[in-house]
GUZAPA-907423 format. One record per residue (C-alpha): y, z, x. Coordinates in steps of 0.5 Angstrom, whole numbers, plus 500, padded with zeros to 3 digits. Example, Ala and Ser with C-alpha at 12.3 -4.5 7.8 and 13.67 -1.06 7.14 Angstrom:
BEGIN
491516525498514527
END
This chain:
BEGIN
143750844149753841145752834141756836145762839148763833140762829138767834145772833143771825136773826137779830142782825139780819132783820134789825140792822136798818140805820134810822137814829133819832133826829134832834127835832123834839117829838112826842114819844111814841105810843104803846105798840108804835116802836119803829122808830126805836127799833131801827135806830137799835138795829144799826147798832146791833150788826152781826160784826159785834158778835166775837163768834160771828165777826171769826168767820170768814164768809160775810151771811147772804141775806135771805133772798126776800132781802131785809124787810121792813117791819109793819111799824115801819110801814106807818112811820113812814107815812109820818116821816120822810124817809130821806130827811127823816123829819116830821111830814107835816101838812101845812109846814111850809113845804111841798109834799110828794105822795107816790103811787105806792102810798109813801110821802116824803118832803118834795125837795127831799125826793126831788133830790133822791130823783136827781142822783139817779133814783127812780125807785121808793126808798121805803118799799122800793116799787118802781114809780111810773110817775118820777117827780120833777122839778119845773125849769123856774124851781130850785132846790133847797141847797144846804150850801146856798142857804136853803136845806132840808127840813131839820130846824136842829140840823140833826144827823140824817143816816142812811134811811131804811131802804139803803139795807134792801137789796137792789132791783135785780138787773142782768148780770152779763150787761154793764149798766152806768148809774147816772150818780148825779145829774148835775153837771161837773164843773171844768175846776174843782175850785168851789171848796167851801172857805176856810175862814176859821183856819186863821182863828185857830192859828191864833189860838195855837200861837197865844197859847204856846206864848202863855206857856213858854216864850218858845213854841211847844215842842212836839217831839221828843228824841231818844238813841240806843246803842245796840249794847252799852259797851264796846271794848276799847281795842275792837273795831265794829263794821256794822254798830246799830244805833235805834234812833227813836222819835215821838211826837207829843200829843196834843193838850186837846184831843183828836176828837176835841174832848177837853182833857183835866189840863188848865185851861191855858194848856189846852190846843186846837188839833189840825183841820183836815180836808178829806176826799173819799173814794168809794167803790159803787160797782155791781159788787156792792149791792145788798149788804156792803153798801149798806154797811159803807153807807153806815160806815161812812155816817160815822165818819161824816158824824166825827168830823167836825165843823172846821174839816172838809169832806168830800165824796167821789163814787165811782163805778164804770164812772167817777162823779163828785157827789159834792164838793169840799164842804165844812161838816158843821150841822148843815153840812153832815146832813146833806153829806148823809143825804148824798151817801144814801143816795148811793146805788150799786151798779157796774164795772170798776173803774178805780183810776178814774175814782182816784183821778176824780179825788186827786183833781179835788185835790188839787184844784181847791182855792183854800187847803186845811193843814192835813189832806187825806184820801180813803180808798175803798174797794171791793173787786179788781180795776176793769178798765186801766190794768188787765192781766191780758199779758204773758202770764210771768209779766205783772200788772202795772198798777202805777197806772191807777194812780194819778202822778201828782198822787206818787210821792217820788213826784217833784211837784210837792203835791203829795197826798196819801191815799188809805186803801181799804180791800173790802171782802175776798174778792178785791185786787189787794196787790193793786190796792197795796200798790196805790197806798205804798206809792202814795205814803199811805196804808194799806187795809184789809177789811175781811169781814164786811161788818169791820169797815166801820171799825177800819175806819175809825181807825184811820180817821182817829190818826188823821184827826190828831196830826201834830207834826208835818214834813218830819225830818230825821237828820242824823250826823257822826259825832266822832271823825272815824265813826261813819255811817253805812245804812239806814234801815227805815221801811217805806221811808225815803232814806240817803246817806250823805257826805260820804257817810257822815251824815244821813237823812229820813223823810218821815212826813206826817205823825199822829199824837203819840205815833213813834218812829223807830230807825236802825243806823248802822255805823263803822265804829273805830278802835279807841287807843285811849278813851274811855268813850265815844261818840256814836251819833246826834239826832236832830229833828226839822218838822213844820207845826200844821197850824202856825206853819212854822219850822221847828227843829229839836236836837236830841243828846249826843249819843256815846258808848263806853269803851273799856279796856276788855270785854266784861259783862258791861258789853254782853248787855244787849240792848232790848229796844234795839233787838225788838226792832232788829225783829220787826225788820226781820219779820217784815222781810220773812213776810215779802220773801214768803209773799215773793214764792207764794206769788211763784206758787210755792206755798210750802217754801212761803211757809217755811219761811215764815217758821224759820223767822218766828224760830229764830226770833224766838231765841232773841234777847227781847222775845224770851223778855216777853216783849209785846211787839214780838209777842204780836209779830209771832201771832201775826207770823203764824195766822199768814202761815194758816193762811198759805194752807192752799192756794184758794186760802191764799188767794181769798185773804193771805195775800192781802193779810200778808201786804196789809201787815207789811204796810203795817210794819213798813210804815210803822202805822196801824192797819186793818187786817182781817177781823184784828182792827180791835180788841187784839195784839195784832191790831194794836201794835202802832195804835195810838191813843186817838185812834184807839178812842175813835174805835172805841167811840165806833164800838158804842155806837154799835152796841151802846143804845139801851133797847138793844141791851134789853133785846140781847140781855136774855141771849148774854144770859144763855151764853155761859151755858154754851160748849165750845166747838
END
C-alpha cells in the first residue's frame, strides 16, 4: 500500500506540474471534457516538494526520459492561447498572429519576443522551427515599458508557460555552447532604472503619520540588558562579568506584505520599497527540472513585490546578460518580468563572478535608489572560470575573487549591498557561496531539495519586504569608572572597543520587523567597599528610518547589579536569556571547529566535536528549562553529525548544512537549510513573523486551489492506513 502512495504522490507531481494560472482576462468557462486549463494551473500547485514523505528524501526524481508531456487538452488550448502571454488568440483582435510549421499560434509580438532571448524552438511541443520569425527593420516591438505591452487588458500574471517544464533538446555534453540570453545590446551605464516618483509620497505618508501620533518620530526599537546573574557579592572582583544587550526592532503598523492590520487608521505605515537584483544561474546543470522550478519560484517573488519595488534579473552562464533593467513591479511590470523569466534556456558553463559583476553595475549605476537594496544569488555548481582548484592541494580557492569589491563590506566606499546566496542541489560550491554572503552582509542558503526553492525564497524576500530600521548601530558605554570592557562577543558583526575599554561599538546594519539582536559584553567588574549597587553598563542605539532618512537615537536604562555583603541564593540565580546565548555561541563555535577538521578529512574528531557541544549544553541552566532556542541548537547539533556519517555524505549536504547554520547563527537571521526552511524548529529559530507569512502565503500557493484538493482527497483518505517504514 505504501508503494503505491508514494507511486501515486510521484505521478501526480510529474505529470501535473506545468505552471499556467488563470489570467485576469474574463472568459467563458470551459466545456465539459476541456479542462486543460485548470489542470495546469492545479499542477504547479501540487509539486512532489509538498509532500512531507517526499520533500525527506535527499535525491531530487529524474523525470522519465520522454520528459513531461502534455496532455491532449492541452494541445487544443493551446490553439486558443498564447503560450507565452497566455491570453485569448483572437482573429481580428488587432494583433498580427504567428502560426508555426508545427501548427501552434501564438501573438506575434509575444514569439517575436521569445525569438529574440535566443529561442528558436516551439514553446508548446518544442520542434525546431526551419522558419524563425522576425521583425522587419522599420517594426518594433511592443515594450511594456515604452507604452506598448502585450496583450493583457487587466495586466494579469503571466507565469511560466507549459514548455518551461520539458527538458530541453539534447546537446553534447562535452562542448560548451554560450546561449545568446538576450539580443539586445547592453548599454555601457545601467542608469535606465525606472523613476521613483512615488518614494517621496510615501515619506510623506511616514512623516504625517508619526506627527498625528506623537509629536516625536515613532521609535522602532527597543533595548533591554541582562546581568549574567542579578547579584554580585560586594567583596569579590570579576575578570569577565557578561552583560546580554538585547535590541528589537518594532514592526511596522502596516505589514511587509502591506495587508492592513485591526489598528486605527491613523497608526497604519507604509513599509520600505526595495530595489532587488536577482542573480540566477542558467548553466547546463539547470536544464529539466531546476529551471523550471526557478522559473516558478522566481513568479512568486515577481508576484509579491509590489508596485513601488524594483527588480531586476541577471542570468548568467559562461556569460552574464540583464534581462531588464530595474523596473517597478505594477501590473505592466510583473508581466514582462514573467515573460523574460520564461524566456530562460539552460545551457554552459558557471561563470559566477561575471553574474554578480553584472547585479553590482546595476547597482551602482542606477540614477534613483529605493530605501532597501538586495541581491539573491542563486547557483547550482562551482565557478568555472575565476576560482580553480589547479593549485597545491593544501592552498584554498580565493573565493573573494567572485565578488565585485564595491560588493565587500569592509570597502570604504559606502557602497554595500548584501548578497543572499542560495546553493541549490548537492552539486554546487557551498564554501564559495558562503564565502560571497559572509562578505557581503548576507546570508548563506541551502536548498537541498529542488522542490524547497521556492519556499527559500519566500523567506528571504518576507525579511527584505519588512525593513524598518538601516545603519543600526549599538553603542555600548561603562557606566561606572572601574567597570571596563573587554570583549564583545557579536558574530559576523563588525565590532571594536574604544577608549581604552570604556566604551564599545556593533555595527548591526539593517533589521527585518520584529528581528532581535542578541550580544554578549564581557566586562571587569570591580570589588564595591560600601555600595549596595553598581552600574555595569548603558545601552543607546543610532539607526536612520528607511523612509524619512532621518537619524533617530534611542538610549536604553542603565544597567546595574546588586551587591551584597556575601553570597546568598540571590547570586546563585543564573540568568536564562544570558546562558541561552552563551549556547548559541558556543555551538556556533563547535560547528567551524568540526567544520575546520572535517575540511582536513577528519570526520571522526568533526563528530566528536559536535557531541561534546550538545553534551555540555545539556547540563546548562537554560537547556534543562526546556528553552526552545537550545532545544533547536541540539536538533541541528545532531542532523551535522548524521551528515559526517562519510566523506561522500559530507561532501553532498554537510558541508553546506554546516556553513548555512553558521550563516545562520553568525548573523542572527534565518537561513535555509536543507528541507528545514518550514514547518520545523531548525528553520524558525530567527524567523520573524513577515517572513513566516511569506511562507505561508508560498504554501498556499502550492496547495491551496481547489481542484487539486478534489484530485488529492482520495490519496488523504488512504493515507492513514499506511505503516511506517
Amino acid at each position: 500500500m505504501e508503494s503505491k502512495w508514494r507511486k501515486a504522490k510521484l505521478a501526480l507531481g510529474l505529470n501535473l506540474c506545468t505552471y499556467m494560472p488563470r489570467t485576469l482576462e474574463d472568459s467563458p468557462p470551459p466545456r465539459d471534457g476541456d479542462t486543460s486549463t485548470e489542470r495546469h494551473s492545479d499542477a504547479a500547485l501540487l509539486s512532489p516538494g509538498n509532500w512531507d514523505a517526499y520533500r525527506s528524501r535527499p535525491m531530487t526524481p529524474t523525470p522519465s526520459s520522454h520528459g513531461l508531456r502534455l496532455s491532449r487538452s492541452s494541445s487544443k488550448s493551446s490553439k486558443r492561447t498564447c503560450s507565452i502571454c497566455l491570453t485569448k488568440i483572437k482573429q481580428g483582435g488587432g494583433q498580427a498572429i504567428f502560426t508555426a510549421e508545427c501548427s501552434h499560434s501564438f501573438h506575434f509580438n509575444c514569439i517575436a519576443a521569445s525569438v529574440k532571448h535566443g529561442n528558436q524552438i516551439c514553446p508548446v511541443c518544442r520542434a525546431k522551427w526551419k522558419e524563425i520569425p522576425s521583425l522587419a527593420p522599420s517594426l518594433e516591438l511592443h515594450h511594456p515599458f515604452r507604452g506598448g505591452g502585450p496583450a493583457n487588458p487587466a495586466g494579469g500574471a503571466v507565469f511560466a508557460n507549459a514548455s518551461s517544464l520539458l527538458p530541453p533538446p539534447q546537446r553534447n555534453p562535452n562542448r560548451r555552447h554560450v546561449v545568446p540570453l538576450f539580443q539586445v545590446p547592453e548599454p555601457g551605464v545601467f542608469d535606465d532604472d525606472e523613476s521613483l516618483d512615488h518614494l517621496q509620497s510615501l515619506c510623506s505618508e511616514r512623516t504625517s503619520s508619526d506627527h498625528l501620533l506623537d509629536s516625536n518620530p515613532t521609535s522602532m526599537i527597543e533595548i533591554q540588558a541582562y546581568p549574567e546573574v542579578s547579584a554580585a557579592p560586594r567583596a569579590e572582583s570579576y575578570d569577565t562579568f557578561t552583560i546580554l544587550a538585547h535590541v528589537k526592532a518594532v514592526a511596522a503598523s502596516k505589514n511587509s506584505t502591506g495587508t492592513q492590520t485591526n489598528f486605527p487608521q491613523v497608526q497604519r505605515a507604509p513599509r520600505a520599497p526595495v530595489d532587488l537584483v536577482t542573480v540566477l544561474d542558467i548553466s547546463g546543470s539547470m536544464a529539466g527540472t531546476k529551471l523550471a522550478l526557478l522559473k516558478r519560484a522566481m513568479g512568486f517573488v515577481i508576484q509579491n513585490l509590489s508596485s513601488t519595488d524594483r527588480l531586476s534579473v541577471i542570468a548568467f552562464s559562461s556569460t552574464a546578460r540583464r534581462l531588464f533593467p530595474l523596473r517597478r513591479m505594477n501590473d505592466i511590470g510583473r508581466q514582462y518580468a514573467l515573460q523574460a523569466v520564461n524566456s530562460l534556456v539552460a545551457n554552459g558553463g558557471t561563470n559566477i563572478a561575471e553574474g554578480l559583476r553584472k547585479g553590482a553595475k546595476v547597482m551602482s549605476d542606477r540614477k534613483q535608489k529605493n530605501p532597501v537594496a538586495s541581491i539573491i544569488l542563486l547557483s547550482d555548481g562551482q565557478d568555472t572560470y575565476t576560482v580553480t582548484n589547479s593549485g597545491p592541494r593544501e592552498s584554498k580557492p580565493n573565493y573573494q575573487l567572485l565578488l565585485p569589491l564595491s560588493m565587500h563590506a569592509a570597502d570604504g566606499s559606502g557602497f554595500q549591498i548584501p548578497v543572499h546566496a542560495f546553493g541549490f542541489g548537492a552539486d554546487h560550491d557551498a564554501g564559495s557561496m558562503h564565502s560571497i554572503s559572509e562578505t557581503s552582509g548576507g546570508t548563506f542558503s541551502f536548498i537541498e531539495t529542488e522542490t524547497a526553492i521556492q519556499d527559500a525564497f519566500a523567506q528571504c524576500i518576507g525579511g527584505l519586504l519588512s525593513v524598518v530600521v538601516q545603519e543600526l548601530q549599538v553603542i555600548i558605554e561603562s557606566a561606572h569608572g572601574g567597570v571596563l570592557l573587554s570583549s564583545l562577543r557579536a558574530g559576523s558583526y563588525p565590532s571594536r572597543i574604544l577608549d581604552g575599554g570604556r566604551s564599545g561599538v556593533i555595527e548591526v546594519g539593517d533589521l527585518y520587523a520584529d528581528e532581535e539582536r542578541d550580544f554578549l559584553v564581557s566586562v571587569s567588574l570591580p570589588a564595591e567597599t560600601s555600595n549596595s549597587e553598581t552600574g555595569l553598563l548603558r545601552v543607546r542605539c543610532v539607526y536612520r528610518d528607511p523612509l524619512t532618512k532621518e537619524m533617530v537615537t534611542v538610549e536604553g536604562e542603565e544597567v546595574r547589579v546588586n551587591r551584597p555583603e556575601a553570597a546568598g541564593e540571590e547570586a546563585a540565580v543564573v540568568s536564562v536569556e544570558v546562558d541561552r546565548q552563551k549556547n548559541r555561541l558556543q555551538a556556533a563555535l563547535a560547528m567551524s571547529q568540526a567544520r575546520e577538521a572535517a575540511e582536513q578529512g577528519d570526520l571522526v574528531g568533526a563528530a566528536s566535536i559536535l557531541e561534546n557541544c550538545r553534551r555540555i549544553m545539556a547540563e546548562s541552566v537554560s537547556a534543562k528549562s526546556g528553552d526552545r532556542l537550545c532545544v533547536a541548537l541540539d536538533a541541528e547539533l545532531k542532523e551535522m553529525q548524521e551528515r559526517m556519517a562519510s566523506r561522500h555524505v559530507y561532501e553532498a549536504s554537510g558541508r553546506a548544512y554546516i556553513l548555512s547554520g553558521l550563516s545562520s547563527h553568525s548573523w542572527q537571521r534565518a537561513t535555509a537549510r536543507g528541507d528545514t526552511t518550514y514547518g520545523s524548529n531548525l528553520g524558525q529559530a530567527y524567523q520573524t513573523p513577515s517572513m513566516t507569512e511569506m511562507l505561508t502565503r508560498s504554501q498556499a500557493s502550492l496547495l491551496g486551489s481547489p481542484s487539486i484538493q478534489r484530485l488529492i482527497q482520495p490519496l488523504w483518505s488512504m493515507r492513514p492506513q499506511l505503516k511506517p517504514r
